[in-house]
C-alpha positions in Angstrom: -18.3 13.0 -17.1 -19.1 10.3 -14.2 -19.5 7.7 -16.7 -15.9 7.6 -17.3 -15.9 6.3 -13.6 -17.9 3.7 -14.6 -16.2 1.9 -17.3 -13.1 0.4 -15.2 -15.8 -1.3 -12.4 -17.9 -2.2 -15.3 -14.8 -4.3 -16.7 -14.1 -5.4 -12.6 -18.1 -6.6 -12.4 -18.2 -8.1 -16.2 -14.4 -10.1 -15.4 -15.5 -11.4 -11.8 -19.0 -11.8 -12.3 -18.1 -14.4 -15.5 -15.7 -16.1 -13.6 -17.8 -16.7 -10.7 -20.8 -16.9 -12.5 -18.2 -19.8 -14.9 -17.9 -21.7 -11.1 -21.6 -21.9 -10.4 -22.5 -23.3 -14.1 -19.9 -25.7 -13.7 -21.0 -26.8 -10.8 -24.7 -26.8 -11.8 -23.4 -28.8 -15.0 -21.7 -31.7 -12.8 -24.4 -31.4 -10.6 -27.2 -31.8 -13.1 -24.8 -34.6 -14.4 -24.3 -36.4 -11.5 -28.1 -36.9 -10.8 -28.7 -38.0 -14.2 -26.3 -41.0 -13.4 -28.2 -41.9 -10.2 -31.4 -41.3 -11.4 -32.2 -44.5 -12.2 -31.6 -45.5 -8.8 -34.0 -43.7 -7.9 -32.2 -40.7 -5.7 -33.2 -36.9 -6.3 -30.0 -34.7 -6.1 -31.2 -31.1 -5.9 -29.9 -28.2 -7.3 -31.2 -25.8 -4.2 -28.1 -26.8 -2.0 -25.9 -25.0 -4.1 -28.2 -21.9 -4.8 -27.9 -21.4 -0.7 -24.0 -21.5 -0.9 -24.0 -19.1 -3.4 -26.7 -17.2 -1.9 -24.3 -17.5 1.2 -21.1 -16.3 -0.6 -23.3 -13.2 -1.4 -24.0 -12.4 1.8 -20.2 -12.8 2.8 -19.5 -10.3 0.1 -22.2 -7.5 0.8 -21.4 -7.7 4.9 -17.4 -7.5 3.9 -18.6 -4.6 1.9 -20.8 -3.0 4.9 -18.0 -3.5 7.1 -15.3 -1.5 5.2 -17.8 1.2 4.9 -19.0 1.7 8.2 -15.5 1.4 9.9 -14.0 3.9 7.6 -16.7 6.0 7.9 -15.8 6.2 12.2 -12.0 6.8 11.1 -10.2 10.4 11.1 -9.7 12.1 7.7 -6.0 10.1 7.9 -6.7 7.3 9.4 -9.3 6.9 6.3 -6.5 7.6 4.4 -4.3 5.0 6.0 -6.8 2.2 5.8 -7.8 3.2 1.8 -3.8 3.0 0.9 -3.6 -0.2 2.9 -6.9 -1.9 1.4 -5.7 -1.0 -2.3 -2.5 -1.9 -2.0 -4.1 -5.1 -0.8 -6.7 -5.2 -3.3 -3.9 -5.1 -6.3 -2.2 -7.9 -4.7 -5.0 -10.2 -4.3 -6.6 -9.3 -8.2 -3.2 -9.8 -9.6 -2.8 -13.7 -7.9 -6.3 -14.0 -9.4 -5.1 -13.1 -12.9 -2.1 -15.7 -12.9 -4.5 -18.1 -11.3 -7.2 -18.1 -13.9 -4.2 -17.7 -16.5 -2.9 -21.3 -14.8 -5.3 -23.2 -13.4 -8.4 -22.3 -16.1 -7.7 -25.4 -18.2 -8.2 -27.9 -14.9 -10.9 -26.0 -13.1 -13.6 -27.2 -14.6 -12.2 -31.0 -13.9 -11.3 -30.0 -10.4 -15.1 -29.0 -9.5 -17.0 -31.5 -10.9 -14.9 -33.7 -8.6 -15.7 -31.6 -5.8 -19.6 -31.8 -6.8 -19.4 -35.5 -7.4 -18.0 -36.4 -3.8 -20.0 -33.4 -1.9 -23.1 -35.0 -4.1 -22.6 -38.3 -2.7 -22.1 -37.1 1.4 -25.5 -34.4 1.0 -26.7 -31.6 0.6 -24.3 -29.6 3.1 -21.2 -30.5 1.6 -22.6 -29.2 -1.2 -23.6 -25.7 0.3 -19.8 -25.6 1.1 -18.4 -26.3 -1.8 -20.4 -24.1 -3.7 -19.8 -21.3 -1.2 -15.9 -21.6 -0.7 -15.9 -21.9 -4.5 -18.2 -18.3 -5.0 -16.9 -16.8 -1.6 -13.1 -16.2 -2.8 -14.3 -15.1 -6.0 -16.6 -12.6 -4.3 -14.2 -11.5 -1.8 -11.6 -10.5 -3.8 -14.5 -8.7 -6.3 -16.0 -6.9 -2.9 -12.3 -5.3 -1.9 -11.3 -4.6 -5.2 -14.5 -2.9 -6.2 -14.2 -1.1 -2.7 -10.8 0.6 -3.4 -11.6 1.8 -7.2 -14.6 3.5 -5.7 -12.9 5.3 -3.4 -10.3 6.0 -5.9 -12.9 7.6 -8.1 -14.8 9.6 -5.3 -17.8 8.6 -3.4 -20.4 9.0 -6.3 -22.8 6.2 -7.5 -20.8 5.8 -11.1 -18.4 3.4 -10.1 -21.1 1.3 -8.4 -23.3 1.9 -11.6 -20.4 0.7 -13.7 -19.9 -2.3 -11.6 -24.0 -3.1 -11.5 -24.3 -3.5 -15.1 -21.0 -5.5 -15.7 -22.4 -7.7 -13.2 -26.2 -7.9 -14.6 -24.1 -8.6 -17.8 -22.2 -11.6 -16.7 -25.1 -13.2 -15.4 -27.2 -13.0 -18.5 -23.7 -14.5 -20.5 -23.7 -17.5 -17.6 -26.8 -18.3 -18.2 -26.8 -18.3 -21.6 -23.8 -20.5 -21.9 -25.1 -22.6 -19.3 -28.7 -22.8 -21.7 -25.6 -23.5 -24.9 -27.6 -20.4 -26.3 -24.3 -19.3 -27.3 -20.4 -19.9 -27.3 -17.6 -17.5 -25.9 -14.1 -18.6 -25.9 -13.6 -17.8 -22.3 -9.9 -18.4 -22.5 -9.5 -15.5 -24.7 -12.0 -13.3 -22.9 -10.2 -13.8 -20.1 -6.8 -12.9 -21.3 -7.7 -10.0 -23.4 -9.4 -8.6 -20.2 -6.7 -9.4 -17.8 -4.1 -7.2 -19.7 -7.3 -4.5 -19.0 -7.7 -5.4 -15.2 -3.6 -5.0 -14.5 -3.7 -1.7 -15.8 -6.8 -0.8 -13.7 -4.5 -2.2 -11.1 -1.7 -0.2 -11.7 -3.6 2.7 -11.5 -5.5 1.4 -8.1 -1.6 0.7 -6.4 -0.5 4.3 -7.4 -3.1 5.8 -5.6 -3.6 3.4 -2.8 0.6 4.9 -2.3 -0.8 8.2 -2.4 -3.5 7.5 0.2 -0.5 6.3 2.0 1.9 9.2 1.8 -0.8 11.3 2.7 -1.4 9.4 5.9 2.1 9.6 6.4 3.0 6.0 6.5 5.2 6.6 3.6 7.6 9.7 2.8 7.9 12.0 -0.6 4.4 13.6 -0.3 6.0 16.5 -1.7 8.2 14.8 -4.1 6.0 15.7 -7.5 6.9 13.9 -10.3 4.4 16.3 -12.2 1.5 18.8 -11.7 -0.4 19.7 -14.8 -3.6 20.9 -12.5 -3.0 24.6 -13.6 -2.4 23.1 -17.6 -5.4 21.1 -17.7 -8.9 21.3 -16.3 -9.3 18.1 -13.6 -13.3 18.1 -14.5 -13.0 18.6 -18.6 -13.9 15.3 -20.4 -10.7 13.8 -21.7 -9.2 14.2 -18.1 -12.2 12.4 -16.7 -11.5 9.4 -19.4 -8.0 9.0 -18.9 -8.5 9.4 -14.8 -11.8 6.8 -14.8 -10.3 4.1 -17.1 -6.8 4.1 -15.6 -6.7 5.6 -12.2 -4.3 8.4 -12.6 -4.6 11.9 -12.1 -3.1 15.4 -12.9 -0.8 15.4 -10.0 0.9 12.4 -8.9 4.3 11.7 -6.4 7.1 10.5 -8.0 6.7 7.0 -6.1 3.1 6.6 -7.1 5.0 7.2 -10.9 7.6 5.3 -10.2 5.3 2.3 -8.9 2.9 2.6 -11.7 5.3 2.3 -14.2 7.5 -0.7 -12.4 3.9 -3.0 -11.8 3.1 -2.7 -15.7 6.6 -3.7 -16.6 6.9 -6.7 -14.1 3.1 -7.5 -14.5 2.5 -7.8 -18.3 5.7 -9.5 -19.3 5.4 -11.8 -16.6 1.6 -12.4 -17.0 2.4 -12.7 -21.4 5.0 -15.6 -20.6 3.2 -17.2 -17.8 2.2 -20.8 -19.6 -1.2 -22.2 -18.5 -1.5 -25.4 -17.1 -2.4 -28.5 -19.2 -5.7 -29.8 -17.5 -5.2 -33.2 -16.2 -7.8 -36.1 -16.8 -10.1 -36.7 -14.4 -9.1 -40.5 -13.3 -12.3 -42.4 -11.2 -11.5 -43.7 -8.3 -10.7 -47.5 -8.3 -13.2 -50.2 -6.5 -13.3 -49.8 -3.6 -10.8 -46.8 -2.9 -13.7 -44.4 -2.7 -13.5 -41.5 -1.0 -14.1 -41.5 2.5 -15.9 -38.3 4.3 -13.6 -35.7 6.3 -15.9 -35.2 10.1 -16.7 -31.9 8.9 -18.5 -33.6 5.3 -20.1 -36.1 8.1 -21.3 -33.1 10.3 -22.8 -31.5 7.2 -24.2 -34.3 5.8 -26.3 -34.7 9.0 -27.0 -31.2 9.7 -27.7 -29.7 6.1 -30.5 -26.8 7.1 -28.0 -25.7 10.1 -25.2 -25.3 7.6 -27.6 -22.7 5.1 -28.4 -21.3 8.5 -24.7 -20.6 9.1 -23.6 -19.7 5.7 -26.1 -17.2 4.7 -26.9 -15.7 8.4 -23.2 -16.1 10.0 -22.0 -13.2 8.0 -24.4 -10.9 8.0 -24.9 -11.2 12.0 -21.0 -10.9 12.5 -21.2 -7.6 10.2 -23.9 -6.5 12.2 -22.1 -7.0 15.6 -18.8 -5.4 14.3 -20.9 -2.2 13.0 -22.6 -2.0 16.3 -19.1 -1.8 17.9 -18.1 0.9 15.6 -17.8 4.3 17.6 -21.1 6.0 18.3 -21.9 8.4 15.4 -22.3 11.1 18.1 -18.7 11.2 18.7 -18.2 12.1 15.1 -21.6 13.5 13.6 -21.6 13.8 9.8 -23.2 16.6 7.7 -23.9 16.7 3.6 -22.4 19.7 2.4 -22.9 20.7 -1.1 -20.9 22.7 -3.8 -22.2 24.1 -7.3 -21.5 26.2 -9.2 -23.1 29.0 -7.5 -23.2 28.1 -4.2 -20.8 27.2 -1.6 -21.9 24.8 1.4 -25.5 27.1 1.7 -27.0 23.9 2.9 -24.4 23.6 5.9 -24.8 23.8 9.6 -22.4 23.3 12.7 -22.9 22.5 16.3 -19.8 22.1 18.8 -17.6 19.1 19.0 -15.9 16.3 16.6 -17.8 16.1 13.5 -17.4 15.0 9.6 -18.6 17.1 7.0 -19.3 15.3 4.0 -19.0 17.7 1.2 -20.7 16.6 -2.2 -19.6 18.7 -5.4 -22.2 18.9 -7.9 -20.4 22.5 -9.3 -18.7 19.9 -12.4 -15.6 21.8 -11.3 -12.4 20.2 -9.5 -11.5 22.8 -5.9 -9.9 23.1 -2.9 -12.9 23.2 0.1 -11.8 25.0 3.4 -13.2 25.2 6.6 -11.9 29.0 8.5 -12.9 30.7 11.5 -13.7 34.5 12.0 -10.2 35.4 11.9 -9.6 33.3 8.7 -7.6 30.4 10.0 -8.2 27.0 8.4 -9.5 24.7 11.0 -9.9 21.9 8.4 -9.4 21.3 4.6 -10.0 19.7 1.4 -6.9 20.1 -0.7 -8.5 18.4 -3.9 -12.3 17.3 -4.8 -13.0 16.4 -8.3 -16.2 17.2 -9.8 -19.2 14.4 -9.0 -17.5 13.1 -6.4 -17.5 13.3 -2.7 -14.9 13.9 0.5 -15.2 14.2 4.0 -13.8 17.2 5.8 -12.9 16.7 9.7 -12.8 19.4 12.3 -13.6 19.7 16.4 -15.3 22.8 16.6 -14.8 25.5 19.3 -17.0 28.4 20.1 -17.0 31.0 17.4 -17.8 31.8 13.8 -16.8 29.3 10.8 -17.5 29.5 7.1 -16.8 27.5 4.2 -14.8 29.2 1.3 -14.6 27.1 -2.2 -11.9 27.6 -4.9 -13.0 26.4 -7.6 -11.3 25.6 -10.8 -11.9 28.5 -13.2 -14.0 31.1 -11.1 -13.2 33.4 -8.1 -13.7 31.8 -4.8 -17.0 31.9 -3.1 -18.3 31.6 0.9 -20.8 30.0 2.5 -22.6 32.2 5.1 -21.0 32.1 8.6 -22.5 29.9 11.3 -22.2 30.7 15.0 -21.2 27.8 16.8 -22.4 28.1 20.7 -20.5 25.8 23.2 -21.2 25.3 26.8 -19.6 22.5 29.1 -16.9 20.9 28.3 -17.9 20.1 24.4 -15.1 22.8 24.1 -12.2 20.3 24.6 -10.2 19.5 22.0 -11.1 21.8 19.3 -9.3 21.7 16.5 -6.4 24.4 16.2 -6.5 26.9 13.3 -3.8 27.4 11.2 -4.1 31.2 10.2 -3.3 31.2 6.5 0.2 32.5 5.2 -0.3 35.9 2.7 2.2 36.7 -0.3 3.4 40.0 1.2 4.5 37.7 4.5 6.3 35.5 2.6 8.1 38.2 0.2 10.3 39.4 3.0 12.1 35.9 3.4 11.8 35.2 0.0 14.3 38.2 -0.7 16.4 37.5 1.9 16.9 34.1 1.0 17.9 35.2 -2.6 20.2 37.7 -1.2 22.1 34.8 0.7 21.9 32.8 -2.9 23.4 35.4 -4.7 26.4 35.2 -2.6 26.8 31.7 -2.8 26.5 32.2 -6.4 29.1 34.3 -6.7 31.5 32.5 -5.0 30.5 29.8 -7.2 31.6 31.5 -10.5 34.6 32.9 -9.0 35.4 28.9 -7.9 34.5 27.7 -11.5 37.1 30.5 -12.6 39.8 28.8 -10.5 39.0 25.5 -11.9 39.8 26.8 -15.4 43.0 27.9 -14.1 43.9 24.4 -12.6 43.2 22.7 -15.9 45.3 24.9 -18.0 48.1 24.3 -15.6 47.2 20.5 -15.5 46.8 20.7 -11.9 44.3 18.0 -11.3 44.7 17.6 -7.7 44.1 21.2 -7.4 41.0 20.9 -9.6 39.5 18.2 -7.5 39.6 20.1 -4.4 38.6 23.3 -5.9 35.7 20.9 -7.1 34.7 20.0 -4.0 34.3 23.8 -3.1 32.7 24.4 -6.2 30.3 22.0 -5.4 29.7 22.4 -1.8 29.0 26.1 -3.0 26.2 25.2 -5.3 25.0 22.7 -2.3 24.6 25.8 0.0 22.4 27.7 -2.7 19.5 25.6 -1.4 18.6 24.0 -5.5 17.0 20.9 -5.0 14.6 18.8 -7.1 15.3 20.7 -10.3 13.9 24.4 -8.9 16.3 26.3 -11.4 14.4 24.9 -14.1 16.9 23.6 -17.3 19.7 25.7 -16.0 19.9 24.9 -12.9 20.0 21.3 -14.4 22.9 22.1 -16.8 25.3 23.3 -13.4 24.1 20.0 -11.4 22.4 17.7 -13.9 23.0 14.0 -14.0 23.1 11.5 -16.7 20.4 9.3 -15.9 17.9 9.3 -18.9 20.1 10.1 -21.3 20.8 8.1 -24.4 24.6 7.7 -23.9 24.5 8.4 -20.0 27.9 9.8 -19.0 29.4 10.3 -22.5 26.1 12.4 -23.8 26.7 15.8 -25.2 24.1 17.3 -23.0 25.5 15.9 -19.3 27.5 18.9 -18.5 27.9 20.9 -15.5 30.1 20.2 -12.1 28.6 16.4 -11.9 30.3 16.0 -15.4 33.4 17.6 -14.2 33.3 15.3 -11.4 33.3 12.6 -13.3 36.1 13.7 -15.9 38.6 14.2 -12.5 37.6 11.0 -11.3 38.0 8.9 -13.9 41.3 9.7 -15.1 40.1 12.2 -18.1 43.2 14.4 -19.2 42.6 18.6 -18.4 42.8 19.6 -22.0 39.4 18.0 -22.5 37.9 18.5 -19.5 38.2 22.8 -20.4 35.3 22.7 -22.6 33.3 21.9 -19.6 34.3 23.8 -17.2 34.0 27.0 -19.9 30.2 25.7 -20.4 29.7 25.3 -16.5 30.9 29.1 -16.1 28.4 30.5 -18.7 25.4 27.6 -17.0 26.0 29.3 -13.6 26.2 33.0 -15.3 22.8 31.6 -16.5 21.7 31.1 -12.7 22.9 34.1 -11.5 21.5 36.4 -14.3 17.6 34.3 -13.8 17.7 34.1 -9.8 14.5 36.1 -9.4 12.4 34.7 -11.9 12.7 31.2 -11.5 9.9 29.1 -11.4 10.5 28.7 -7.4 13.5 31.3 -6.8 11.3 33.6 -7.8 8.0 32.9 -6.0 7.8 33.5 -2.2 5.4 30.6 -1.5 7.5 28.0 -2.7 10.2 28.9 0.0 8.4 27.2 2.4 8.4 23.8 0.1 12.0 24.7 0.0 12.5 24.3 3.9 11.5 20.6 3.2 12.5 19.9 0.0 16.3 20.6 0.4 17.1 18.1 3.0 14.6 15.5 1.6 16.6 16.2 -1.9 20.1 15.3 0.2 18.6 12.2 1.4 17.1 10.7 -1.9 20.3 11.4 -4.0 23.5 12.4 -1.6 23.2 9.8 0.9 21.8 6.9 -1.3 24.8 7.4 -3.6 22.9 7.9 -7.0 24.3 10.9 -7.4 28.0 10.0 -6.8 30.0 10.5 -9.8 33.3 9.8 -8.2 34.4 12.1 -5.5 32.3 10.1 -2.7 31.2 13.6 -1.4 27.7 12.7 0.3 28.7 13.7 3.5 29.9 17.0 3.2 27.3 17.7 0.4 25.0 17.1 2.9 26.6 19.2 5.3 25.8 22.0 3.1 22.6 20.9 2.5 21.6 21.6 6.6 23.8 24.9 7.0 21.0 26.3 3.7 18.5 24.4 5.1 19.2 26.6 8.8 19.1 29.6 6.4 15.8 29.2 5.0 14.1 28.0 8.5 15.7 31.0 9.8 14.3 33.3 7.6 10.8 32.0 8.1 10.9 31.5 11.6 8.8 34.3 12.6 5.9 32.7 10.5 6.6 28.9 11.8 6.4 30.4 15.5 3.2 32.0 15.4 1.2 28.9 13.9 3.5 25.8 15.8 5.8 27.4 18.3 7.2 23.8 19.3 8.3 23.1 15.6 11.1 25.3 15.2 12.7 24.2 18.8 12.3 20.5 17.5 13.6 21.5 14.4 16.7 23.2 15.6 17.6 20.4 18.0 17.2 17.7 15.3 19.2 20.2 13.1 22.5 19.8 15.9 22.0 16.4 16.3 21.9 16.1 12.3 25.5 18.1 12.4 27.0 15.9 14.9 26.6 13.0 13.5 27.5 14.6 9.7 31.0 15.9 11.6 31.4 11.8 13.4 31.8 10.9 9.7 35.3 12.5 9.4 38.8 11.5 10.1 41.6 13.8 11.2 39.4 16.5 9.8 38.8 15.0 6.5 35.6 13.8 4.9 34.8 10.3 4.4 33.0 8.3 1.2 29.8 6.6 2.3 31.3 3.2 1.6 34.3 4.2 4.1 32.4 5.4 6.8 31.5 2.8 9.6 28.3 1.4 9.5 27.4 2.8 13.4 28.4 6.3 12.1 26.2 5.7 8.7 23.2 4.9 10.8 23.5 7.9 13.1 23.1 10.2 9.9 20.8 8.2 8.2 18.4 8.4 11.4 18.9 12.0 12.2 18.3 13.0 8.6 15.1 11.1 8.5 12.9 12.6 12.1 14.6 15.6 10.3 12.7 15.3 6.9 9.4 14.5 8.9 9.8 17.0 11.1 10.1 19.7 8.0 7.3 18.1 6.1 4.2 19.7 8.2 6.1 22.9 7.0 4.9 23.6 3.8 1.1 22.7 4.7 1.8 25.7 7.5 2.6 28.1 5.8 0.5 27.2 2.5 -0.9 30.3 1.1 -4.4 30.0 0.3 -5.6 29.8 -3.3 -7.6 33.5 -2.9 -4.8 35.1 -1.4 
């Protein structure tokens, strides 16, 4: 369903195309008008000086368009990644000033240019060129990056291009049909109507571009999933391809490319509906004798016309040339087609030592995971997703030894290329790229149990906390319930829930109020965040019983469901947990969101790190044997995480965020972070392969 690929870049081609190809009949128009004002004194203005500026905003365009090509082609797998994120996020910023532009300045640009044409028309033919090229060039430009990004947003495959080919072709015939008054378009409403279009295209361009990003690691919550309906829906069935091609989302998305999605639409429609366009101004003729007089760059251009074509159109195609030249030799990172179908995995692939890029096309209609192992199975390089019709390239410095190329497939049972036997001699050795050996069920199940062991415990203590609470209440003991609370809480901290992994009733012990329709007074905010909020805010112990009686039965809940929990209950989500935990503390405990009164962030993150020791402990054996420097890094950011946590209290006591001094604030807030990074490359370590 590649098609669906092409019907965003056809809108892109069709919106740019007619509002460049607009610019270039307008300037036509004032230039056809100008010469029939002069004609009669005899002076020939030609039209061919404008053809060449246009003909030289082309050539900007294609060479922009060779350059961000070649030079990500050169790039690591991340580094691609880096510069993609970068270019879209770029991309969306510069389309959405066009959009206000055109919504402002639509009404006065016609005026504006035939200004423009009237005084370049009266210096020569180079001002001209110029005019018409700085007037095409932007417009082109803009077009060139923003077509860029949605292609590789889509996959390399030649849909988007297709799409973007005929909007293009289309625009031209419309230009020149308005230009020949064959027909009449109200290009004010065109344009709006498509604009509303083009921002949502956007929106979809800036979430991925942010996951380009995370994935590069330039930004953090790579494993913060807002949702993953990739085992619910099939990535390559045909409603999945429409809604992915016209909007730019996908099955699985972070919770900042969601977040950032939905905040662009809801700043960038409103804003764009309200924004008033501008009320064209006459065009007043220049008094007697106040005519304009030429700039030296119009007298250079009027005197040296051909040299300026020769500049416009050649300049950027040499200086693209040059830069490509001084790309990195393609010997230092030799590419290879790959291909996937249905039936075959990679049968068309060969290796040879050293750096090199495979480029692995899937024609199987399917969406997969691609991996590249060695004899003893470890994967030396990867491709976590690849949709169907598109294509990704796959990284790896290859040692001596014997690689193949498993595909997973969505649907069918994995397949294997056959194995190639890589020969090295000299020093092409060097730098190979490590292995990981992949992680198996049975070798997470040991941990796994442990760790539910430990939670059990902390579980218990929980309920038997919650039981003194009740007591408290009925006595009308407040103080007492606050600080039984507090161990309550610091209890359920130290289970190691974070991001929701107890499903609904983990949510009902530690669920907050955001979302729901009357926030802290809504029947179904309950649990010890409720509590907290009841002792904090001067709510009376006879009505703060009821829920402390439902948070009893919610953890009873917990403790009766701890093994078959979505996460609790499968091993290869412990090693998401090692992250996740910490990361969890830092989004919510030390930000504040989650502070319902007691201004416990500190020592809820205290707890937070002794779990977070538990579960790292538990997999150490398997963190060792694939990155034995991580766990020593780990552990010393782990003391240096605690010291800081304990700097935050007085006389033994904890301390509120907003009471702690700003030196001692920044000394967590640092450690946590290289901590969180540290822990990220932990999941992808111990990531069990889909076969296995």
């Amino acid at each position: 369903m590649t098609w669906a690929d092409a019907v965003p870049n056809l809108l892109i081609g069709l919106r740019e195309g007619l509002e460049a190809g607009l610019v270039v009949s307008i300037l036509l128009a004032a230039l056809r008008k100008t010469a029939d004002g002069e004609a009669a004194g005899g002076r020939r203005v030609s039209s061919a000086p404008v053809w060449l500026g246009v003909l030289g905003a082309v050539t900007l365009a294609g060479s922009f368009a060779a350059v961000l090509t070649f030079s990500a082609s050169t790039l690591s797998s991340r580094a691609q990644e880096a510069v993609s994120g970068l270019l879209s996020v770029l991309a969306v910023g510069l389309v959405t000033g066009m959009v206000f532009w055109m919504r402002r300045a639509a009404a006065g640009l016609s005026a504006h240019l035939r200004g423009e044409v009237r005084r370049a028309a009266a210096i020569g033919a180079g001002a001209l060129m110029v005019t018409a090229f700085l007037a095409v060039g932007r417009e082109g430009l803009e077009t060139t990056l923003f077509l860029w990004t949605a292609v590789r947003a889509s996959g390399t495959t030649a849909a988007p291009l297709a799409g973007a080919g005929l909007g293009l072709a289309a625009a031209v015939i419309l230009c020149w049909l308005l230009y020949r008054r064959a027909i009449r378009v109200n290009v004010g409403v065109f344009f709006t109507r498509t604009a509303v279009a083009l921002i949502v295209i956007a929106a979809g361009v800036l979430a991925y571009g942010l996951g380009d990003l995370q994935d590069a690691g330039l930004l953090p919550g790579q494993r913060w999933i807002a949702f993953d309906l990739t085992a619910h829906v099939d990535p390559g069935s045909w409603w999945v391809s429409i809604v992915t091609g016209v909007t730019e989302l996908a099955p699985k998305m972070t919770v900042l490319q969601v977040v950032a999605w939905i905040a662009y639409l809801a700043v960038i429609i409103p804003a764009f509906v309200h924004a008033r366009p501008a009320v064209a101004a006459a065009a007043v003729p220049p008094a007697a004798g106040r005519e304009h007089e030429p700039d030296r760059w119009e007298r250079l251009t009027a005197r040296r016309s051909w040299l300026v074509a020769g500049v416009l159109v050649l300049a950027p195609a040499v200086a693209a040339a040059g830069t490509i030249a001084a790309l990195p030799s393609a010997s230092a990172a030799a590419s290879t087609t790959v291909t996937v179908t249905r039936t075959g995995c990679a049968n068309d692939w060969t290796a040879a030592a050293g750096t090199q890029t495979f480029l692995v096309d899937n024609e199987s209609g399917k969406a997969g995971e691609i991996n590249l192992i060695n004899a003893a199975g470890g994967v030396v390089s990867e491709i976590e997703t690849i949709g169907p019709a598109t294509t990704a390239a796959m990284t790896a410095t290859l040692g001596p030894g014997t690689y193949t190329i498993t595909c997973h497939l969505a649907g069918q049972a994995a397949t294997s290329s056959a194995p190639v036997q890589v020969q090295v001699t000299g020093k092409t050795a060097q730098g190979a790229t490590a292995a990981v050996n992949p992680v198996t069920v049975p070798e997470l199940t040991g941990p796994n149990q442990a760790y539910q062991a430990y939670a059990a415990g902390d579980l218990q203590k929980l309920a038997g906390t919650v039981t003194t609470i009740a007591a408290d209440l009925r006595r009308g003991d407040l103080t007492a319930a606050k600080r039984d609370w507090l161990t309550a809480q610091l209890a359920w901290e130290r289970v190691g829930a974070s991001y929701n992994s107890f499903g609904d009733a983990g949510v009902a012990v530690d669920g907050l109020p955001d979302g729901l329709p009357d926030g802290v007074g809504d029947k179904d905010f309950t649990g010890l965040r409720r509590l907290e909020y009841g002792l904090w805010h001067g709510q009376s112990a006879a009505s703060l019983l009821p829920v402390v009686t439902e948070l009893a039965h919610d953890v009873a809940a917990v403790r009766k469901n701890l093994t078959s929990g979505d996460i609790a209950g499968d091993p290869t989500n412990l090693p998401v947990r090692a992250h996740e935990i910490l990361e969890d503390a830092l989004r919510d405990h030390l930000s504040g969101i989650d502070d319902e009164g007691a201004g416990a962030a500190y020592p809820e993150t205290y707890a937070d790190l002794q779990v977070t020791r538990v579960v790292l402990d538990e997999l150490s054996p398997l963190v060792l044997a694939r990155a034995p420097g991580l766990m020593g890094t780990a552990q010393s950011q782990l003391d240096t995480l605690e010291q800081a946590l304990l700097a935050t209290q007085v006389s033994g006591q904890w301390t509120s965020l907003g009471s702690a001094p700003l030196a001692d604030r920044q000394r967590v807030g640092a450690a946590i972070g290289a901590l969180v990074e540290t822990l990220s490359s932990v999941p992808d370590l111990l990531e069990v392969p889909p076969s296995r």
